[in-house]
MDAnalysis code that builds the backbone (N, CA, C; Angstrom):
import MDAnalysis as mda
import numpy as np

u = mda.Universe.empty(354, n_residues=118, atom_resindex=np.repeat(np.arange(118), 3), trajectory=True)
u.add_TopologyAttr("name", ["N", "CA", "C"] * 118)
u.add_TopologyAttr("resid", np.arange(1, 119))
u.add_TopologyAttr("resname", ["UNK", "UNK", "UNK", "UNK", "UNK", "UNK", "UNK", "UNK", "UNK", "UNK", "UNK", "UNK", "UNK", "UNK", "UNK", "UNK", "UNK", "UNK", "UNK", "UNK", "UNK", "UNK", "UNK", "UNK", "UNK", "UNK", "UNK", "UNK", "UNK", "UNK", "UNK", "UNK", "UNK", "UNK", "UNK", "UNK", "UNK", "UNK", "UNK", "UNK", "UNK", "UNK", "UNK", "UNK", "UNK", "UNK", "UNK", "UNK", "UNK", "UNK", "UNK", "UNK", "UNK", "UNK", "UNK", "UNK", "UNK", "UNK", "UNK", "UNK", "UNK", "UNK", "UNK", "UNK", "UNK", "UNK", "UNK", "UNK", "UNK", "UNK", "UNK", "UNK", "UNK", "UNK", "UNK", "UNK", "UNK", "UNK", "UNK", "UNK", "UNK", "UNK", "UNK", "UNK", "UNK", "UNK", "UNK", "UNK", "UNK", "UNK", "UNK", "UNK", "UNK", "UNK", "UNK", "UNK", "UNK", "UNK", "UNK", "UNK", "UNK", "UNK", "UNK", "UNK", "UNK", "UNK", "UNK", "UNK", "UNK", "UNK", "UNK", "UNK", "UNK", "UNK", "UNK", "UNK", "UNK", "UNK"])
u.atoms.positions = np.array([
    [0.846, -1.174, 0.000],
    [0.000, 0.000, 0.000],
    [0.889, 1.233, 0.000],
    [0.636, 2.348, -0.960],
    [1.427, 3.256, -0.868],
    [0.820, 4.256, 0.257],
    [2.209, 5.032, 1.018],
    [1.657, 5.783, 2.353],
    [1.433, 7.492, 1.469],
    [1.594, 7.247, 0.457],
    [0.580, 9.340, 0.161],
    [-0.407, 9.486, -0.345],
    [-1.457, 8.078, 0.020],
    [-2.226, 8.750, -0.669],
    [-3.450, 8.762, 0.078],
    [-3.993, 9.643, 0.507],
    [-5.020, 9.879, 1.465],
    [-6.383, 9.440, 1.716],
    [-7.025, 8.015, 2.149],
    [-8.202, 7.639, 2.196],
    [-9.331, 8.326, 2.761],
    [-8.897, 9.333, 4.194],
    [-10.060, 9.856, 4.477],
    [-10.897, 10.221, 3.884],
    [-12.642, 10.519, 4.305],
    [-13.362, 10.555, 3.550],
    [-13.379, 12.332, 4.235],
    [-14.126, 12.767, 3.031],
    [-14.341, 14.523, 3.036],
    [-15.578, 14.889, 3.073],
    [-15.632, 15.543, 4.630],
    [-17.213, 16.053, 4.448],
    [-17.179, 17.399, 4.247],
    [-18.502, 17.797, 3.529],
    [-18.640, 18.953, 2.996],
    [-19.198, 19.786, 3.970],
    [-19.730, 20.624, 4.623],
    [-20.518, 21.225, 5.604],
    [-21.267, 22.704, 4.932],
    [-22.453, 23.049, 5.465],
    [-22.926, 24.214, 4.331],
    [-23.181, 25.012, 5.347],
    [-23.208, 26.540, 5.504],
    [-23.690, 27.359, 6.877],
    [-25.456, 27.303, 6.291],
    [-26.409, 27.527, 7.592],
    [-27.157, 28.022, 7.033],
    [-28.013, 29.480, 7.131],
    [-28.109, 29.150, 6.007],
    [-28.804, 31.138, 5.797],
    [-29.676, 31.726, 6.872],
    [-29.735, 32.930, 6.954],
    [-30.740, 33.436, 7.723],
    [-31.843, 33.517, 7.920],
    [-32.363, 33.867, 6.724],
    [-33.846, 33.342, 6.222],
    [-33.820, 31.873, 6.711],
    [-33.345, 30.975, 7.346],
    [-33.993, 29.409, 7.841],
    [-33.541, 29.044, 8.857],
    [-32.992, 30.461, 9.320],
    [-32.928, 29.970, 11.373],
    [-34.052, 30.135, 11.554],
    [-34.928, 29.544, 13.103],
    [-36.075, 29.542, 13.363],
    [-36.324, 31.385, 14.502],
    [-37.677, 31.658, 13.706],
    [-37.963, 33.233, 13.836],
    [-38.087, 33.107, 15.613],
    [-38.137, 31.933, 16.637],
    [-38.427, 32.157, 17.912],
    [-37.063, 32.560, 18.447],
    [-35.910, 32.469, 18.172],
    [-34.812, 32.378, 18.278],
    [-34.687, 34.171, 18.684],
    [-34.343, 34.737, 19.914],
    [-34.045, 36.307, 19.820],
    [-32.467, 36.712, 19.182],
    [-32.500, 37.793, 18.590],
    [-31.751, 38.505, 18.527],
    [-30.091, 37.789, 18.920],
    [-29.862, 38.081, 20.019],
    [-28.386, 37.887, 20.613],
    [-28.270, 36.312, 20.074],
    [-29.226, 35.129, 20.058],
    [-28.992, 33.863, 20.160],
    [-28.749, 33.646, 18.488],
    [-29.603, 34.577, 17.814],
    [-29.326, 34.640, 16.530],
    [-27.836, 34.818, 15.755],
    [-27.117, 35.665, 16.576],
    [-25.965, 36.428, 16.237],
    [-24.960, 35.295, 16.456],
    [-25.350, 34.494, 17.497],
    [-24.351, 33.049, 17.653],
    [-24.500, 32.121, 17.064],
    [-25.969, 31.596, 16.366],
    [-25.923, 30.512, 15.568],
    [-25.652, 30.982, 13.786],
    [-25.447, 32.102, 13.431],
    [-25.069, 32.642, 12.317],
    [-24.232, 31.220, 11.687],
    [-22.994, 30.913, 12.166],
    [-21.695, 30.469, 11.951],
    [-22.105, 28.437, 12.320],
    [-23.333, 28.282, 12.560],
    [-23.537, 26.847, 12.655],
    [-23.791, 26.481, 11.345],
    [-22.976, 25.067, 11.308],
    [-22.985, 24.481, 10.258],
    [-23.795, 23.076, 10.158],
    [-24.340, 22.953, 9.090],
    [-25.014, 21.786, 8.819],
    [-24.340, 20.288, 8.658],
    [-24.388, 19.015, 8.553],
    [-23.798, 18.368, 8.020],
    [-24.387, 17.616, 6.760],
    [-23.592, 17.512, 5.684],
    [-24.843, 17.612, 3.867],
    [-24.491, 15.622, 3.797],
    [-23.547, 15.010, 4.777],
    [-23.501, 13.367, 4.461],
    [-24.481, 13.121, 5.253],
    [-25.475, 11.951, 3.770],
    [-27.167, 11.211, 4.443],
    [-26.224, 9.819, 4.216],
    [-27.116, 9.011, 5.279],
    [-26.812, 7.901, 5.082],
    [-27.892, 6.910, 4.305],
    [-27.914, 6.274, 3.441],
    [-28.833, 5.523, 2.495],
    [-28.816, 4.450, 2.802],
    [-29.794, 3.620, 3.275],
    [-29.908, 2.332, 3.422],
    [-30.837, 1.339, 2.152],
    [-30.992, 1.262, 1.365],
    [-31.308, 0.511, 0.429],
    [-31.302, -1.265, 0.699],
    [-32.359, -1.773, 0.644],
    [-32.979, -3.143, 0.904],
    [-31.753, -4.023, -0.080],
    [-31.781, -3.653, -0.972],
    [-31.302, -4.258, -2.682],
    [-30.464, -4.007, -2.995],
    [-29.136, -3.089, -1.905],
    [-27.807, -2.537, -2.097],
    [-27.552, -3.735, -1.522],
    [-26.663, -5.077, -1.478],
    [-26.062, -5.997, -0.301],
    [-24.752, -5.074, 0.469],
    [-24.316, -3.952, -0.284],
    [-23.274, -3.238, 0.045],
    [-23.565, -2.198, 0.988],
    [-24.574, -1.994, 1.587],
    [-24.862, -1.169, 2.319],
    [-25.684, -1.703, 3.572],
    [-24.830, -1.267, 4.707],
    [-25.007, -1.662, 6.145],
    [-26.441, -0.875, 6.727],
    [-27.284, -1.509, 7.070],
    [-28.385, -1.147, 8.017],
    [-28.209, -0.571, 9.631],
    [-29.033, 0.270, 9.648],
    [-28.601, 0.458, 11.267],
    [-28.842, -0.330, 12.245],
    [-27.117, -0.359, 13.399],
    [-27.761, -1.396, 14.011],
    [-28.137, -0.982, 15.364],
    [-28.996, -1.563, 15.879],
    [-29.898, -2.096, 17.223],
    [-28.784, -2.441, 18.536],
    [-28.961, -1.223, 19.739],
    [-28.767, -1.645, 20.241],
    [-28.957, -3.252, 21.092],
    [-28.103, -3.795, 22.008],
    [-28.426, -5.265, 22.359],
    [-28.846, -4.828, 24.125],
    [-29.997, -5.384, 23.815],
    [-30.744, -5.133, 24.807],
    [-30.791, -6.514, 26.083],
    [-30.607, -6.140, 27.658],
    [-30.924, -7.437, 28.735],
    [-31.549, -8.128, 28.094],
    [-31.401, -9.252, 28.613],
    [-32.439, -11.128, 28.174],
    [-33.445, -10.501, 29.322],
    [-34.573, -10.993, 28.975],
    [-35.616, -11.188, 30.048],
    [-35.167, -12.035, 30.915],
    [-34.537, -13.341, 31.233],
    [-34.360, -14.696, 31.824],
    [-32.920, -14.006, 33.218],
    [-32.410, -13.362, 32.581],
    [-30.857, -12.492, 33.241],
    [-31.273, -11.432, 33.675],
    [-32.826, -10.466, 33.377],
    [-33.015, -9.649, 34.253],
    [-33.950, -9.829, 35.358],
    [-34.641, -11.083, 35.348],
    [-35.973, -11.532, 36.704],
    [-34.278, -11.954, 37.541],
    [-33.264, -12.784, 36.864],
    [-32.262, -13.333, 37.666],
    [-31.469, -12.239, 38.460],
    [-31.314, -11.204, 37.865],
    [-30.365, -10.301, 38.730],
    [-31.814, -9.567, 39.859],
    [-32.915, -9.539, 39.558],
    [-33.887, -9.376, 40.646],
    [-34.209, -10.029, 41.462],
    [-34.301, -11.393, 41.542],
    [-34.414, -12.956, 42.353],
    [-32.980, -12.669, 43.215],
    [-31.760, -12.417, 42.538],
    [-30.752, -12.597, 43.723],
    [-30.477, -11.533, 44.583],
    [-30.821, -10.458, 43.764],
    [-31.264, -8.955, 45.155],
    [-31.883, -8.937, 46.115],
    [-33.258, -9.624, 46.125],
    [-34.286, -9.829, 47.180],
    [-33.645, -11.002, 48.073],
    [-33.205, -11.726, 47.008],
    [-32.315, -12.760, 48.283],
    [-31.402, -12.567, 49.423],
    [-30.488, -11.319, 48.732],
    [-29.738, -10.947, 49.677],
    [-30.259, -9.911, 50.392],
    [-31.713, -9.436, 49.854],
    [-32.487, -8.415, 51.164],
    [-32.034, -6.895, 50.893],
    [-31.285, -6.950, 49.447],
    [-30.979, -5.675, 49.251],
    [-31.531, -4.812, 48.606],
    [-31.933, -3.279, 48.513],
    [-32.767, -2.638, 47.248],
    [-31.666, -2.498, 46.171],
    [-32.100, -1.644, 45.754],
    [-31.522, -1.817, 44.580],
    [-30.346, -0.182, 44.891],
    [-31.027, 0.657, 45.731],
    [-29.852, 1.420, 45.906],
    [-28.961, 1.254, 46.755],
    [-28.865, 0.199, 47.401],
    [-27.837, -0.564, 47.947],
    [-26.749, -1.514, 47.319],
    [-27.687, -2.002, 46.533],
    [-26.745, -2.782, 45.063],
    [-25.947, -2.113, 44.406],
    [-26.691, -0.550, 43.777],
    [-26.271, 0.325, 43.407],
    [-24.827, 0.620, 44.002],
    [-25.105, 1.428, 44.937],
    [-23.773, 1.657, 46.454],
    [-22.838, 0.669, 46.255],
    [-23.221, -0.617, 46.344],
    [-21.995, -1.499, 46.609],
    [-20.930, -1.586, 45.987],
    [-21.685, -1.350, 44.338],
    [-21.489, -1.957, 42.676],
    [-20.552, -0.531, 42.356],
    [-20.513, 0.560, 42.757],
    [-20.230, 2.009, 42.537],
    [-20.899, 2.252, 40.888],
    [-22.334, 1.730, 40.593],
    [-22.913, 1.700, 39.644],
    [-23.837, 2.992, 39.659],
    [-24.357, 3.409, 38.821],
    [-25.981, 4.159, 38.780],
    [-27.017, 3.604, 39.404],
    [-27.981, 3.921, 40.272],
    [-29.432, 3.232, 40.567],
    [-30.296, 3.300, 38.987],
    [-30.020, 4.044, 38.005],
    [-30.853, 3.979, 37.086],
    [-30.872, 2.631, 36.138],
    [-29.535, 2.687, 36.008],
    [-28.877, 1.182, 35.573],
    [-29.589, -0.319, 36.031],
    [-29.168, -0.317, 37.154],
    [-30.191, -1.302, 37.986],
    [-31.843, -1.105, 37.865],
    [-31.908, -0.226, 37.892],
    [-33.071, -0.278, 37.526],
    [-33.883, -0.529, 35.968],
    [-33.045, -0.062, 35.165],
    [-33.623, -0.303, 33.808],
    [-33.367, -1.978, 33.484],
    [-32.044, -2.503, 33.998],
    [-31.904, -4.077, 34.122],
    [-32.638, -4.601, 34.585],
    [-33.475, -4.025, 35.758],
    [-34.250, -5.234, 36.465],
    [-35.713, -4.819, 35.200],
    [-36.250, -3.767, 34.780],
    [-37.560, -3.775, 33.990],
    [-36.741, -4.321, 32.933],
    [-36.136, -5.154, 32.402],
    [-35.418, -5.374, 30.671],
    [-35.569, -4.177, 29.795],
    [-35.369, -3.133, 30.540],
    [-34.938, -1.717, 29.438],
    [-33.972, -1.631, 28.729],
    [-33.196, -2.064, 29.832],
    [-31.137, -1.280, 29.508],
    [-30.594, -1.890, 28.185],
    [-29.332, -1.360, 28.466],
    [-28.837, -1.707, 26.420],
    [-27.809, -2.058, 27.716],
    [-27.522, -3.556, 27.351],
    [-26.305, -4.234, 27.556],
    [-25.165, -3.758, 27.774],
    [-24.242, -4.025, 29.093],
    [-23.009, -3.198, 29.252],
    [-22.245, -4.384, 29.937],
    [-21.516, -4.723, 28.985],
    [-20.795, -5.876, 29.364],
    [-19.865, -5.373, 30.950],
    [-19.111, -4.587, 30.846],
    [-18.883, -3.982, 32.430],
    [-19.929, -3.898, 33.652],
    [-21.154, -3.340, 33.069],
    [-21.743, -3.068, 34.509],
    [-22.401, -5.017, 34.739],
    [-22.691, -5.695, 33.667],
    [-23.223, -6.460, 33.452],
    [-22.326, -7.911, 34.844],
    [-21.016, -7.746, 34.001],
    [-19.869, -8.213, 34.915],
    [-20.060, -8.160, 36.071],
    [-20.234, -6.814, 36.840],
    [-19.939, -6.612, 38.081],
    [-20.933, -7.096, 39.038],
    [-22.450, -6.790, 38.053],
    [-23.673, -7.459, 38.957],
    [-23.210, -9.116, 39.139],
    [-22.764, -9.711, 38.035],
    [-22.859, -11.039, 38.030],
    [-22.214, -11.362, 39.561],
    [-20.718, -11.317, 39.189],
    [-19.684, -11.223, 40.219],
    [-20.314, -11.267, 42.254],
    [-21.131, -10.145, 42.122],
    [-21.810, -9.765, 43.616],
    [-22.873, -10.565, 44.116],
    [-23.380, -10.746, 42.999],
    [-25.027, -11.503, 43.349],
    [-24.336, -13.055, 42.779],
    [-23.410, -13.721, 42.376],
    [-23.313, -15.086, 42.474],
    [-23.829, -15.505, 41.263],
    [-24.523, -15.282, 40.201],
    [-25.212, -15.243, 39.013],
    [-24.489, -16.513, 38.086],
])
């Protein structure tokens, strides 16, 4: 591979006009978004391109791994902002794990296992 010749890709950026900032916007806030720029790269997903990647989906808790990390909390008699505390985790975290909300975090995921015996 030769090293001069430059693969990055080049984005273009466009300012936009005045006439299409939004009219609620006062005065002074106006004078600062003058100089914001747009970005003009769309991404195309086409069914019938095989060359073109779809967006992907975060990976969301198993149902079966989040009743389990709730079954071994109550076991040990703990809430969940105690788990929280222990884990030096978020209570929100724990909490979106125990409803099967959360998007998978192999770290925080780890650490519950580890505490609760899982």
């Amino acid at each position: 591979m030769q090293t001069h010749q430059d693969w990055k890709p080049i984005i273009w950026e466009k300012k936009i006009p005045k006439s299409e900032l939004p009219k609620s916007v006062s005065l002074s806030n106006t004078k600062k978004n003058i100089n914001y720029t747009v970005n003009t790269v769309k991404k195309i997903y086409d069914p019938d391109n095989i060359l073109a990647e779809p967006d992907i989906m975060p990976v969301l808790l198993d149902r079966d791994l989040s009743k389990e990390i709730q079954n071994r909390r109550l076991l040990k008699k703990m809430t969940q902002q105690q788990l929280a505390n222990a884990l030096s985790i978020p209570v929100s975290v724990i909490n979106e794990y125990e409803k099967c909300v959360g998007i998978r975090n192999g770290k925080y995921i780890s650490k519950i296992k580890k505490f609760l015996e899982i």
